[in-house]
N, C-alpha and C positions, 0 to 999 in steps of 0.2 A: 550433672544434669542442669545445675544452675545455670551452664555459662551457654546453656543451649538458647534460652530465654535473654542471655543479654541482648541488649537494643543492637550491638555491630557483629553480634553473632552471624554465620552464613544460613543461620535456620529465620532468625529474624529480619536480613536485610531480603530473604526470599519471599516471604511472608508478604513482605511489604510490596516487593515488584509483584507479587499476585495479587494484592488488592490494589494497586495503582493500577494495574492491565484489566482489569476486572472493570474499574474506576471510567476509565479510558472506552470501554467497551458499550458503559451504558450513556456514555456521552453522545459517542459515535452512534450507535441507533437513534435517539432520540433526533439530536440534531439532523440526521439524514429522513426524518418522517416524512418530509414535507417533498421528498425527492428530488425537488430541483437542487436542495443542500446537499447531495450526498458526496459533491468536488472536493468542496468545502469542507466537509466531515472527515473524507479520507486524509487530505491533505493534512488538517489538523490533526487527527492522530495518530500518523508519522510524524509529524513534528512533537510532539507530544511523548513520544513512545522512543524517540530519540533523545531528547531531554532527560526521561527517567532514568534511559541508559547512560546517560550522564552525567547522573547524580542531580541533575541542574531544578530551581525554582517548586510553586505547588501544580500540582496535576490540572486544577481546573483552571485558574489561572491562564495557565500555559495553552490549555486548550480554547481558552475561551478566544484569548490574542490570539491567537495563530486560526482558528476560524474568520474571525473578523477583518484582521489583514488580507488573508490568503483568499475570501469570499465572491469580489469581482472576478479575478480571472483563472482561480481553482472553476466557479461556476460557467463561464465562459469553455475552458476544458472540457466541463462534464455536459454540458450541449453540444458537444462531438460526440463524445463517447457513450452520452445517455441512448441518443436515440438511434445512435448505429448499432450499437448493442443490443439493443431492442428489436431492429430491423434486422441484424443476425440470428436472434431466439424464432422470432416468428418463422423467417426462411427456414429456418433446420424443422420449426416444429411442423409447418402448416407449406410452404413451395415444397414438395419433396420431386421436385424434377430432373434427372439423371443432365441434362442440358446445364444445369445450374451447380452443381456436386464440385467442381473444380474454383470457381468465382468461389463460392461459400468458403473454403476451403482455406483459396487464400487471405479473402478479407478478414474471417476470424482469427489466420493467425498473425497478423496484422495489428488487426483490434486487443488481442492477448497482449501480445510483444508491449506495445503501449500502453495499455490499461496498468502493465504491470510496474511501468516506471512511474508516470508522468505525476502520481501522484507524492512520488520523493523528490521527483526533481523541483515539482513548484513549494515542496516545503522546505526544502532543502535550501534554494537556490533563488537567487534576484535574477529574473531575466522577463524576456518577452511571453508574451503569448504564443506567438511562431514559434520562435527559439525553443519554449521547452516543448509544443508538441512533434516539432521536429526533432530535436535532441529524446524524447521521449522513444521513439522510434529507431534511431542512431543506435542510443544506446542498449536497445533493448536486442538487438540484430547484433551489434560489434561484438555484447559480451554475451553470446546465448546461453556457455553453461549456466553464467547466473540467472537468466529469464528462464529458462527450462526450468531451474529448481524451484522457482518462486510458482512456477506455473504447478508442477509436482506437488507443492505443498497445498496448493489453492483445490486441487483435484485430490489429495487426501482429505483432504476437510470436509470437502463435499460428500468423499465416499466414508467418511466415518460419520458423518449425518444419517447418512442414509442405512449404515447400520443398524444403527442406533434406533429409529424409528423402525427397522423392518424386525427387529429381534429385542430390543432392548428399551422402549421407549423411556422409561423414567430417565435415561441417558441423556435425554435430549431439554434436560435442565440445566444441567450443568453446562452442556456446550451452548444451550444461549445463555447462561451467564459469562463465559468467556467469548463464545461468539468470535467475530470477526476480528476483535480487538485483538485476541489474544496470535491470531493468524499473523495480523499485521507484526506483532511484538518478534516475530521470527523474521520477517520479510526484513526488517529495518538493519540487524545486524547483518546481515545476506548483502545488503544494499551499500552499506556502510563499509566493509571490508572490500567489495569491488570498487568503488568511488576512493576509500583510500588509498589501498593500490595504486590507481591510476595515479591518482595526483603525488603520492611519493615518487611513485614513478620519472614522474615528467613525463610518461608517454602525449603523444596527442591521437586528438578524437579522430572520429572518423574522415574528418575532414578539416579543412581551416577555419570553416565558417563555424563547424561544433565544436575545433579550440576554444575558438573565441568566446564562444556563448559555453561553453560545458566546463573543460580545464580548467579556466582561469574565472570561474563563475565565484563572483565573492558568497560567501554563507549568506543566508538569509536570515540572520539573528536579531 
């Protein structure tokens, strides 16, 4: 029973990645209140959330740098993504025009496909602004199984929210204490094992131009 409680036990080193995700989660809301930070927030805690899983530095620390570096053009990204997204929820909620059912369709998944990289690739990865919302895109269409799963998990999450509230409401503490963060903390090794791949691989990208800027993209460390 003792050795359960040591500090490199696999009960204690869990422990800890649960309150560092936990950690990581109430960073990420807070900093995204102000909504024009919420580029910035994502990004940083995937870089963050990839750090943990790499044994690497302190939690906040780590978030704090990689919000701050990553903040011009993470923010820059998310003025695409904020207000098209936006313009997507309203069209499904409030345009419901049979004319438009096709357009919506494909723009959203579009916007999915994207929304679901771009925020690894600019923590991940030293490049342009172009480059990663292009490569955001590239990537999200070359490797679909991996986007579809990320998309899967994003859409369980949602639907265990909504359990939760419709039968179980005191549920819906614990999943905002984990929240988003802990969503991300799955997305990262998903993300991490395709991007390995690849570059063990040697494959190339979709093209020359996301060689250049995606393959051979040095780490953002």
């Amino acid at each position: 029973m003792g050795s359960l409680f040591e500090y490199d036990s696999p009960f204690m080193r869990g422990m800890e990645w649960i309150v560092d995700v936990i950690w990581v989660n109430v960073l990420l809301v807070v900093t995204s209140l102000p909504v024009v930070t919420v580029g910035a927030a994502q990004t940083a805690a995937m870089e963050s959330l990839r750090r943990i899983r790499e044994g690497e530095g302190h939690v906040t620390r780590m978030y704090v740098r990689s919000f701050a570096s990553n903040f011009g053009r993470a923010t820059a990204l998310w003025a695409v993504f904020g207000p098209t997204g936006a313009l997507l929820a309203y069209s499904w909620i409030i345009l419901r025009i049979d004319g438009l059912l096709i357009p919506k369709i494909a723009f959203s998944a579009l916007w999915l496909i994207g929304f679901e990289w771009v925020w690894y690739l600019q923590s991940r990865f030293e490049n342009t602004y172009g480059a990663t919302l292009r490569n955001s895109l590239l990537f999200g269409i070359s490797y679909a199984g991996t986007t579809l799963s990320l998309i899967a998990l994003d859409a369980l999450a949602v639907y265990v929210v909504y359990l939760s509230y419709m039968y179980l409401i005191q549920g819906l503490f614990l999943l905002a204490v984990l929240g988003p963060g802990f969503v991300l903390s799955i997305h990262v090794p998903i993300l991490e094992h395709t991007m390995h791949a690849k570059i063990t691989a040697g494959s190339s990208a979709p093209d020359d131009d996301a060689a250049d800027n995606a393959a051979d993209m040095p780490s953002a460390e």
